[in-house]
C-alpha positions as CSV (number, residue, x, y, z in Angstrom):
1,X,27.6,1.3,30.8
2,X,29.1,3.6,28.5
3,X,28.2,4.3,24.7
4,X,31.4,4.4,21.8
5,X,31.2,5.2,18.4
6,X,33.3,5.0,15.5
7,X,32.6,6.8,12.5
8,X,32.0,4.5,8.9
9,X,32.0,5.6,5.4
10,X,28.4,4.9,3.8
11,X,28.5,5.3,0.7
12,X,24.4,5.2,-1.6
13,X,23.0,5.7,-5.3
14,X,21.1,8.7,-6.0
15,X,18.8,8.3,-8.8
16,X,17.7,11.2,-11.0
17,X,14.6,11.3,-13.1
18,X,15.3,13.7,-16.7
19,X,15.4,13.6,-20.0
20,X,19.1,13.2,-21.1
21,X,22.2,13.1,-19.0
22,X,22.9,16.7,-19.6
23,X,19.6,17.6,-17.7
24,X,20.3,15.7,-15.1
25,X,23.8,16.7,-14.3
26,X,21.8,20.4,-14.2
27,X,19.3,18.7,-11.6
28,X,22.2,17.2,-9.6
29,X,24.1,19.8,-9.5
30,X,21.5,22.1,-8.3
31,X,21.1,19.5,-4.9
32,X,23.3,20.0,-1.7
33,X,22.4,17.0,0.5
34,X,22.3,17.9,4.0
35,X,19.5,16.1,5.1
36,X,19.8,12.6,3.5
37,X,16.6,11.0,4.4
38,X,14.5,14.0,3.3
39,X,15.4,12.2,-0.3
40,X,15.3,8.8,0.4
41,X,12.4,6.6,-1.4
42,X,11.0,3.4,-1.8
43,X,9.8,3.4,-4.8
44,X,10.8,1.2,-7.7
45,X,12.8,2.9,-10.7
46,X,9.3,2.3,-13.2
47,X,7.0,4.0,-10.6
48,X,5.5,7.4,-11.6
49,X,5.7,8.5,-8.0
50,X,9.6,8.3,-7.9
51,X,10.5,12.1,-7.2
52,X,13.3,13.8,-9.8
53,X,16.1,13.5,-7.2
54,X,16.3,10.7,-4.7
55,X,18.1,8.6,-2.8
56,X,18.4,4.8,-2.5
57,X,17.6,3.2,0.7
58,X,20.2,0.7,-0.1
59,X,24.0,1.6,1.5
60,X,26.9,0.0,1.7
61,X,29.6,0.3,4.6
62,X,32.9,0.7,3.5
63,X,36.1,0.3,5.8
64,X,37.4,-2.0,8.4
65,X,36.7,-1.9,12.7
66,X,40.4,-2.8,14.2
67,X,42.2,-1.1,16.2
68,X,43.2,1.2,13.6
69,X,39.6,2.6,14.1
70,X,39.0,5.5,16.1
71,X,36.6,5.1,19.0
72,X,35.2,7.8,20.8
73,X,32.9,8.3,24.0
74,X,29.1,9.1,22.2
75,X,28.3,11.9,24.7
């Protein structure tokens, strides 16, 4: 049997931890995501262990599988 895939648009919150919305702009914009999961973390927003810059485990998929959708063989 042969494996498809179709590619999705995930789209996520990224939290940042600072001390006004200036400094954390600075912090996000010093973060290029390339390897999402190195961010992602379960802790809650009150927990002292949250890191500066992080990821919520949360995602939502956005778009619709039809026909329109474009499959390909995952090989």
């Amino acid at each position: 049997m042969n494996v498809y895939r179709v590619d999705v648009l995930i789209c996520g919150t990224a939290y940042i931890k600072a001390s006004s919305k200036e400094v954390a702009q600075l912090i996000l914009d010093g973060h290029r995501v390339t390897e999402a999961h190195e961010h992602v973390s379960e802790h809650r927003l009150d927990d002292p262990k949250l890191p500066e810059f992080s990821l919520s485990p949360a995602m939502t998929l956005y778009g619709r599988f039809s026909a329109e959708s474009e499959i390909e063989e995952a090989a």
